[in-house]
Wavefront OBJ file of the C-alpha trace (Angstrom):
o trace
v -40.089 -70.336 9.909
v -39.038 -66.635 10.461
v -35.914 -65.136 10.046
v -34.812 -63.153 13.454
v -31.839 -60.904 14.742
v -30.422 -63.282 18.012
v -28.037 -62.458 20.349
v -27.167 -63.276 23.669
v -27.990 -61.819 27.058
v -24.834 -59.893 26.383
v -25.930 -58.119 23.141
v -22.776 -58.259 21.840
v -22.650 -60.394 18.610
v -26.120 -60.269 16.914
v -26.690 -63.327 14.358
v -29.737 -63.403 11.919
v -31.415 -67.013 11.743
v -34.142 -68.705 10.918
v -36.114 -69.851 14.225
v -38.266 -72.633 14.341
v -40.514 -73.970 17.470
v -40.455 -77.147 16.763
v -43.121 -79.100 19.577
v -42.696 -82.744 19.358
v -39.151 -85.007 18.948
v -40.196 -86.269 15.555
v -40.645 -82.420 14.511
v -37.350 -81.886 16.128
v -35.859 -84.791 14.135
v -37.317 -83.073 10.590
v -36.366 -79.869 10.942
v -32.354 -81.324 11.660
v -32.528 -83.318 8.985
v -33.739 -80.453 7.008
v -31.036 -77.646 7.688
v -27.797 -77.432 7.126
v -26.989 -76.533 10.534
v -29.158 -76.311 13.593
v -28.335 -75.049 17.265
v -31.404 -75.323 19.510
v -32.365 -72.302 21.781
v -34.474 -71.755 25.227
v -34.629 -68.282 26.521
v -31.480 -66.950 25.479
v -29.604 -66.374 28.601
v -26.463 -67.821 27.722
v -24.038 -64.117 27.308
v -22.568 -64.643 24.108
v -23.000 -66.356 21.249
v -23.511 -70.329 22.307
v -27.319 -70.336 21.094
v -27.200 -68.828 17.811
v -26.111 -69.703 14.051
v -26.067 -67.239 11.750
v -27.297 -67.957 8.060
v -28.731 -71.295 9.837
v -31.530 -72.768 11.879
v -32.197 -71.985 15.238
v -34.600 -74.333 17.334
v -36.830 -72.446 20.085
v -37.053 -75.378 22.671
v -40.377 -73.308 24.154
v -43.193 -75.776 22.737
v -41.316 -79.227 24.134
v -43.248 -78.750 27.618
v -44.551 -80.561 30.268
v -43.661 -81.244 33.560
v -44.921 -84.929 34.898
v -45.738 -85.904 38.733
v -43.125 -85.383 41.315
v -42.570 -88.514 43.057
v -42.015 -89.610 46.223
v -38.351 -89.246 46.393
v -38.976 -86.227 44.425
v -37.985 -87.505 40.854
v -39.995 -85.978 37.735
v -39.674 -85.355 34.246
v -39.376 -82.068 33.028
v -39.706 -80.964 29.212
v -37.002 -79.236 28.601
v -38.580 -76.081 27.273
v -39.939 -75.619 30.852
v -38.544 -72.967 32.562
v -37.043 -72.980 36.232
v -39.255 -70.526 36.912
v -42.057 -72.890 35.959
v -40.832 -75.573 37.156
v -40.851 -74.245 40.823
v -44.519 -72.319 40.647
v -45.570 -76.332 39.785
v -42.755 -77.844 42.893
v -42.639 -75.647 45.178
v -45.953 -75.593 46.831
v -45.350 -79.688 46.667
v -42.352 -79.207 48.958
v -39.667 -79.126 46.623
v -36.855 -76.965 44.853
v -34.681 -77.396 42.366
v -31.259 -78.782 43.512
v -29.269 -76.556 41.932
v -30.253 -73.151 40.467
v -27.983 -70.064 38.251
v -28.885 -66.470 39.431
v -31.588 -66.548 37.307
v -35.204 -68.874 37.012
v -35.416 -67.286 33.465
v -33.444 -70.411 31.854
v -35.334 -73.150 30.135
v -34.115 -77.261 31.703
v -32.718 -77.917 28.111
v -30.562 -75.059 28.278
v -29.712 -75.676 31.776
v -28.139 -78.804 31.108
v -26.094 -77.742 27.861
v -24.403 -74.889 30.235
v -24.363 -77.391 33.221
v -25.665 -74.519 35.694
v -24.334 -74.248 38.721
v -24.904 -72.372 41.690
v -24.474 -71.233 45.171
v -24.072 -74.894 46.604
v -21.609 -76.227 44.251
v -19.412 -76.778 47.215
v -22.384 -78.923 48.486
v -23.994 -80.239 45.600
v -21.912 -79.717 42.382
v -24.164 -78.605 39.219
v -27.368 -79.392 37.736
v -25.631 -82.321 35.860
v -25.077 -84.240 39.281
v -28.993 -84.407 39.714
v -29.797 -85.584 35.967
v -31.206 -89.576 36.172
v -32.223 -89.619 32.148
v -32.506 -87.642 29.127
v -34.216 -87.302 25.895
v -32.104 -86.583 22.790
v -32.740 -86.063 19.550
v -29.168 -86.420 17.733
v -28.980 -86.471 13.622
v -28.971 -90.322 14.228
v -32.489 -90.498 15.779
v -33.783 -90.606 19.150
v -32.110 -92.027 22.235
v -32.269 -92.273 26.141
v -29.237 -91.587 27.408
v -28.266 -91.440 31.379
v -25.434 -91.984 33.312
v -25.348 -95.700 32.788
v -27.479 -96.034 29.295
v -24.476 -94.663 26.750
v -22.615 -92.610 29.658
v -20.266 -91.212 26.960
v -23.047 -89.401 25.050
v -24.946 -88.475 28.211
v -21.646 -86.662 30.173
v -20.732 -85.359 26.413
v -24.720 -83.849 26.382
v -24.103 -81.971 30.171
v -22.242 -79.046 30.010
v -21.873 -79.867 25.881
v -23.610 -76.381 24.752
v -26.111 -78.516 22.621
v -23.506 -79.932 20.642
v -24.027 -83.626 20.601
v -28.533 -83.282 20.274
v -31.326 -81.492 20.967
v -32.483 -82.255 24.431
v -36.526 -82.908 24.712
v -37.412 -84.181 28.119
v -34.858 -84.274 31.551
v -35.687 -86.655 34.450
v -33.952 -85.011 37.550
v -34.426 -85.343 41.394
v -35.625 -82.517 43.190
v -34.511 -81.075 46.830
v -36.868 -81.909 49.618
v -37.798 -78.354 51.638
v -40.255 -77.154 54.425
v -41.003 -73.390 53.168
v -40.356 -71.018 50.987
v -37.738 -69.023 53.162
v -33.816 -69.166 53.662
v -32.005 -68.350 56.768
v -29.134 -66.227 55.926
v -25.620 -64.639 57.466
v -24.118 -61.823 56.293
v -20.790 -60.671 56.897
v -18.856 -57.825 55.236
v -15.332 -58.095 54.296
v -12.457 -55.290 54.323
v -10.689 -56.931 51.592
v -10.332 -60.317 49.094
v -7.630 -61.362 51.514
v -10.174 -61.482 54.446
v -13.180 -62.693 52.531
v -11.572 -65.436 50.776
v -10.303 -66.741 54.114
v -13.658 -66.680 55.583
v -14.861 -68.967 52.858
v -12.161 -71.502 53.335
v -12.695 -71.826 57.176
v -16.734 -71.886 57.121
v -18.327 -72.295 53.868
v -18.714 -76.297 54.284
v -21.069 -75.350 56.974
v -23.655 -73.937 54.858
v -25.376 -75.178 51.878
v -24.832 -71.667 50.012
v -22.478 -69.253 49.824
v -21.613 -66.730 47.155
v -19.559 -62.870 47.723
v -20.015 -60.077 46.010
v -16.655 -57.982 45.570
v -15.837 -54.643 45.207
v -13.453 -54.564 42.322
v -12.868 -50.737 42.004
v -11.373 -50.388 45.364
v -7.095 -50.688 46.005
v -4.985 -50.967 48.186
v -5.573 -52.355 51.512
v -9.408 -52.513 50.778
v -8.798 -54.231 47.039
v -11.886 -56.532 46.812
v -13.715 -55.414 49.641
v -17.126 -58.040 50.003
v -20.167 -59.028 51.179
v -20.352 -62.663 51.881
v -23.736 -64.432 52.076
v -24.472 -67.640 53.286
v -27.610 -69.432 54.032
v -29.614 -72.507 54.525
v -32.678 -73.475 53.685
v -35.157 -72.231 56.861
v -37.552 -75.100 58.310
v -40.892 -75.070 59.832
v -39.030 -75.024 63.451
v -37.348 -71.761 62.236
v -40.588 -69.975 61.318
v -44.425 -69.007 62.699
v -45.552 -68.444 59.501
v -43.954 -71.488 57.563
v -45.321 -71.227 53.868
v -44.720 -72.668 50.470
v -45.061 -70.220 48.016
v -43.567 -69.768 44.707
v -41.419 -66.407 44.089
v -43.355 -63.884 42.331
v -43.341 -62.436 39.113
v -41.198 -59.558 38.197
v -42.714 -56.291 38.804
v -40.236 -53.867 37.048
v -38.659 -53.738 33.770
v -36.360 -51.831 31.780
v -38.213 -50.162 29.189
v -35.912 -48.580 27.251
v -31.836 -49.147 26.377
v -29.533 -46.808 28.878
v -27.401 -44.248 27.263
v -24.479 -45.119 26.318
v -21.508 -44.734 29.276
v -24.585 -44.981 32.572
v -22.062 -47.664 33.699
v -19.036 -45.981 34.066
v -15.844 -46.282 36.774
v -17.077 -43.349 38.654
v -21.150 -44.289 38.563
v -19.954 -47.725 39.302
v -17.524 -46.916 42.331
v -20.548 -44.563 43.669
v -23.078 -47.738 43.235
v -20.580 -50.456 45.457
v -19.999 -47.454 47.983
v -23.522 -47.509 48.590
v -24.122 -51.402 48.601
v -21.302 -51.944 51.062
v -22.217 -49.308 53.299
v -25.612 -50.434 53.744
v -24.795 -54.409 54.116
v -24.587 -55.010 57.111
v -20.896 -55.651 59.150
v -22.564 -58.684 60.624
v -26.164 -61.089 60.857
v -27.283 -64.014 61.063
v -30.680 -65.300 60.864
v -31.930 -63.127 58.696
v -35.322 -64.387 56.994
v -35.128 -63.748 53.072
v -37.225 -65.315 50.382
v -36.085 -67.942 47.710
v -36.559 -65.432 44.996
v -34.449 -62.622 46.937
v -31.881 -64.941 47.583
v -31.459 -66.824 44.761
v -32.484 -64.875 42.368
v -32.641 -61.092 42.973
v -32.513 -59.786 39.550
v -35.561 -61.485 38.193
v -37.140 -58.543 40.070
v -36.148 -56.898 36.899
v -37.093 -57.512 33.587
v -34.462 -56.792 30.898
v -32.260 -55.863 33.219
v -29.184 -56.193 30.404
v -30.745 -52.864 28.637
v -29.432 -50.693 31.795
v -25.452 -51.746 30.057
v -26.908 -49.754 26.671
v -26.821 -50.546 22.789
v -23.299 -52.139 23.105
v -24.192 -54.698 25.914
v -21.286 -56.441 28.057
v -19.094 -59.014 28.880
v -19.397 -61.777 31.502
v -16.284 -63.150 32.175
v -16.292 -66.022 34.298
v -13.147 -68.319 35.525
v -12.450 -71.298 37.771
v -9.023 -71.706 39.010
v -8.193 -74.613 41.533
v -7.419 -73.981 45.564
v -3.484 -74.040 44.646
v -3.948 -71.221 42.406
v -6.056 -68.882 44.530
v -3.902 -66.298 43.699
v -5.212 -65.807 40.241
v -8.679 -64.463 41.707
v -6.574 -61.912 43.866
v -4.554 -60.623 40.640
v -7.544 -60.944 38.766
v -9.031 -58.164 40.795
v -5.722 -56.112 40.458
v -5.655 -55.951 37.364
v -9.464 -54.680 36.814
v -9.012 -52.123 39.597
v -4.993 -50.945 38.375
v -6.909 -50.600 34.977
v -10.054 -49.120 35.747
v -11.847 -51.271 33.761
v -15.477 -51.438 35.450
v -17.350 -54.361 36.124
v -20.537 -53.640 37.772
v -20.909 -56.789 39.273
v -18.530 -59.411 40.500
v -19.409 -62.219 42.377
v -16.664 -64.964 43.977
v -17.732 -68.917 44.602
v -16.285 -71.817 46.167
v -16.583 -75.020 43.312
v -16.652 -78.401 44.826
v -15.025 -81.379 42.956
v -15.763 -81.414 38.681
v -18.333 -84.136 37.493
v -17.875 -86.583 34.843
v -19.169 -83.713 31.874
v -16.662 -83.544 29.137
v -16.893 -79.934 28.691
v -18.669 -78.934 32.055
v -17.061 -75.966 33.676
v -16.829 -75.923 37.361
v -13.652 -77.866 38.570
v -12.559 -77.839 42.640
v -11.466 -74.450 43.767
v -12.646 -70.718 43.088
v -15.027 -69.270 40.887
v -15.210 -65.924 39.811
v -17.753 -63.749 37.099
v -17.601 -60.211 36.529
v -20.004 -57.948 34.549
v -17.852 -55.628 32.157
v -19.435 -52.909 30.229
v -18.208 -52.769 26.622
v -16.820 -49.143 25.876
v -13.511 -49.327 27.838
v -10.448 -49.118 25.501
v -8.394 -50.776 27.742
v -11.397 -53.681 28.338
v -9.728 -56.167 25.310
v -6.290 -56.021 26.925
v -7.527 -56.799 30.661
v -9.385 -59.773 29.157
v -6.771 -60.841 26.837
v -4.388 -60.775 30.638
v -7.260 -62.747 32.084
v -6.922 -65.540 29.794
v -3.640 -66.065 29.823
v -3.372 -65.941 34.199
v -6.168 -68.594 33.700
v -4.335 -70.580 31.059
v -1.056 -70.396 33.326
v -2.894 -71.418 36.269
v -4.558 -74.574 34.614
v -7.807 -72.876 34.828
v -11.018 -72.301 32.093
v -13.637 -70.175 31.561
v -17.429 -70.974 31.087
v -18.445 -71.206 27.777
v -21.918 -70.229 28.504
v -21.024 -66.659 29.299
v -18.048 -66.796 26.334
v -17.999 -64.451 23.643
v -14.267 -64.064 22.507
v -12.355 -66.615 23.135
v -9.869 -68.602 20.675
v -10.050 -71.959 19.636
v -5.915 -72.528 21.139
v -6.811 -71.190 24.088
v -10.784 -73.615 24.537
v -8.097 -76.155 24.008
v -5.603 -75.887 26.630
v -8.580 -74.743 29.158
v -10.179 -78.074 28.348
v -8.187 -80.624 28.049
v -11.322 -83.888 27.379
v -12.342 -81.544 24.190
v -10.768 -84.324 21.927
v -12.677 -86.975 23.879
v -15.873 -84.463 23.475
v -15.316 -83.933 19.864
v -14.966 -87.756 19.270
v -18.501 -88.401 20.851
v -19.858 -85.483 18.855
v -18.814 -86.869 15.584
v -20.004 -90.103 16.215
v -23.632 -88.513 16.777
v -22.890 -86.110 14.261
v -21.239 -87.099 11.339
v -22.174 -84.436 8.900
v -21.586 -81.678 11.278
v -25.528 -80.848 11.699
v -25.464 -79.501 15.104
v -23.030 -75.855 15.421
v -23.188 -72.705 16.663
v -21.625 -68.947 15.783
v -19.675 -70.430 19.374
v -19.125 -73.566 17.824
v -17.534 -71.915 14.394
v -15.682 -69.519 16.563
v -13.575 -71.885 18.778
v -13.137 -74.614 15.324
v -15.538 -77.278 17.397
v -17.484 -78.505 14.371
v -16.278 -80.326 10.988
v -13.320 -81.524 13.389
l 1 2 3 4 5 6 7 8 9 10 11 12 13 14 15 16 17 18 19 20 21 22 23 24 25 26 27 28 29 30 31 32 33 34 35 36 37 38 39 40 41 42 43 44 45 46 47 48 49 50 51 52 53 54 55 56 57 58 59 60 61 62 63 64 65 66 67 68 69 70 71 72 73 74 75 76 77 78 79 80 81 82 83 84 85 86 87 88 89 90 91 92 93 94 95 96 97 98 99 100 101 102 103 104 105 106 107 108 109 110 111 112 113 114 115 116 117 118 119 120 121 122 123 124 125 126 127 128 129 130 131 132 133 134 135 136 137 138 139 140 141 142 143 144 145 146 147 148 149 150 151 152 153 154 155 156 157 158 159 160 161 162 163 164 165 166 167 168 169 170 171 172 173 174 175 176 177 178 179 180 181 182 183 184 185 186 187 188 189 190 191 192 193 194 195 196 197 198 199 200 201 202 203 204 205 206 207 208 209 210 211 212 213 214 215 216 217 218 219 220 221 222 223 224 225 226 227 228 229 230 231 232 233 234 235 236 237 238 239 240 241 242 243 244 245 246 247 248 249 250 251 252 253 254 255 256 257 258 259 260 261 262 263 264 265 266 267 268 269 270 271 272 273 274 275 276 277 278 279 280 281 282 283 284 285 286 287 288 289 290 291 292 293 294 295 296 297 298 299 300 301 302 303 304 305 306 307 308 309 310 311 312 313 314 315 316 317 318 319 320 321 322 323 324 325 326 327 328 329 330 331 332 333 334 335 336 337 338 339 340 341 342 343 344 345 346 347 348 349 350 351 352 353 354 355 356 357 358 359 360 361 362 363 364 365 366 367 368 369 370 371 372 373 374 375 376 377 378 379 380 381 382 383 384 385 386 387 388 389 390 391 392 393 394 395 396 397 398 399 400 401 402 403 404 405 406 407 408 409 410 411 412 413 414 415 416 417 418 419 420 421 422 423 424 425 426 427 428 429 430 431 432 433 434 435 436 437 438 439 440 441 442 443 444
């Protein structure tokens, strides 16, 4: 056991535990029954403070590995301290991918089900959740299996649960059956929200993907100015060189922490000048790879360094179609208050699964990168909350760092069925978090 400085891929609320890498369940199930509190951990890419505990034990999910045969219909079991990325160097050449990915591979399958990732196809597809047959869980009353018919209360209380209700060992999911390792894209760029969000009504249920990146430092008529991409994936028809290759490692990496204030309103303005300019007004067809489409900054290693010592925010919201008007005064009020956010990027959600605490419900999605250092950054985000709150909407506790427990509460409104599942699993209060403390969900 070793006692370790955590944080999250934020950097903004460092927690000193003591970090064990536990490799079997039975070790799991010691070292819980051991500690007064345990959280378990893959590789830390939650933004805030969901997979830490300070003063407590932290579980490194990294030695519970594996990945079995991909079936026929393109089933397998996956440890779940395999990482997407290693997941789809062993699947891909087989023919498949993941059925749902985040914007990053760097995320272990255990920590992909407590967030309940979702990703550019949630329109399609939903999250990783809807494509989980069976789990593994170690709870502080022993093993179980749990899926969506063995104890469905404990397995839809497990997705999306932020490793609340167990420690997750091994995930049977089904994969996505593809051709090659390519995507066909279109790209379109977007004077304003107005225009980009009305694109994505009328045509995103004709792709499988779709995601926009907005401009959130422009006003006025070009106020959220995009690029909308949209893609499918390409098949052996649509190429001569059809291949099945897995994306390759990251050649770059941030070596050092930025100074302090890189990211500021006027480097940031200069930056999504650029990046519009060069998109292009209009393609279609273009050939990209899986890892440049899904996953373009895993080009870069540490990539969080370039927002300096005092790390960043993600702030990410869903809002339902009725209340589209949220993301539009969302925007105003980051580029009236010159609050930068370096990246923002605006999804379509299709209908919510059956997860308790799971965060994508039917409408829009939208996550923006803030840079701590703004004075007026605490106000904005206090203004976000409540426009979310009023609208009926939440925000993903996976990228949470600050919010209140009254607030969790209104946003979701099955937290009393979640907690009641939780206790029954848990009645000591083994399994917390510094997220946990924070928003009053354990000893409830």
């Amino acid at each position: 056991m070793t006692r370790q400085r955590l944080t999250g891929w934020g950097r903004t609320t460092p927690a000193f535990a003591d970090v064990q890498r536990p490799a079997s369940e039975d070790a799991v199930a010691r070292e819980m029954a051991l500690a007064n509190g345990v959280i378990a951990r893959g590789l830390g890419r939650s933004y805030g403070d969901a997979a830490q505990l300070s003063g407590g034990v932290v579980l490194d999910n990294r030695s519970l590995g594996g990945i079995g045969a991909v079936a026929a219909d393109g089933v397998v079991s996956v440890g779940a301290g395999v990482s997407i990325d290693e997941l789809l160097a062993v699947t891909i050449p087989l023919g498949w991918f993941v059925p749902v990915t985040p914007g990053t591979r760097q995320v272990t399958l255990g920590g992909a089900i407590a967030a309940d990732v979702h990703g550019k196809n949630h329109h399609r597809d939903g999250s990783l959740g809807d494509h989980v047959l069976e789990m593994r869980l170690v709870t502080p009353q022993g093993h179980v299996t749990v899926s969506p018919t063995l104890d469905p209360d404990l397995f839809w209380a497990t997705i999306g649960g932020m490793g609340l209700t167990g420690v997750v060992t091994t995930v049977t999911l089904r994969l996505h059956k593809i051709e090659t390792d390519r995507v066909l894209v279109d790209t379109t760029r977007h004077a304003n929200l107005d225009e980009v969000m009305a694109a994505m009504v009328a045509g995103d249920d004709g792709y499988r993907y779709s995601v926009a990146w907005v401009d959130c430092m422009t006003r006025g008529a070009r106020m959220g100015r995009a690029i909308l991409t949209r893609g499918e994936h390409a098949t052996r028809r649509d190429l001569d060189d059809a291949t099945l290759v897995p994306p390759a490692p990251r050649r770059l990496r941030v070596p050092f922490n930025a100074p302090s204030g890189l990211l500021n309103p006027l480097s940031i303005r200069a930056f999504n000048e650029l990046w519009f300019r060069r998109a292009p007004r209009q393609r279609e067809g273009d050939v990209q790879s899986l890892g440049s489409f899904f996953h373009p900054l895993d080009g870069v290693g540490d990539w969080n360094r370039l927002y300096g010592r005092r790390g960043f925010v993600q702030y990410q919201f869903a809002v339902a179609d009725a209340q589209a008007d949220v993301v539009v005064r969302a925007v105003e009020r980051l580029s009236s208050s010159r609050v930068p956010s370096f990246l923002a990027v605006l999804k379509r959600f299709g209908p919510a699964n059956h997860g308790l605490l799971s965060f994508p419900i039917s409408g829009w999605t939208l996550a923006l990168d803030l840079p701590i250092g703004p004075g007026a950054l605490p106000g904005v985000l206090d203004d976000l909350d409540e426009m979310v709150i009023e609208a009926g909407g939440r925000v993903y506790l996976a990228k949470d760092s600050r919010l209140s427990p009254e607030s969790v509460r209104v946003m979701y409104p099955r937290l009393p069925d979640f907690l009641e599942i939780k206790n029954r699993v848990d009645p000591r209060h083994q399994l917390a978090s510094d997220l946990a403390r924070r928003l009053h969900l354990v000893g409830e």
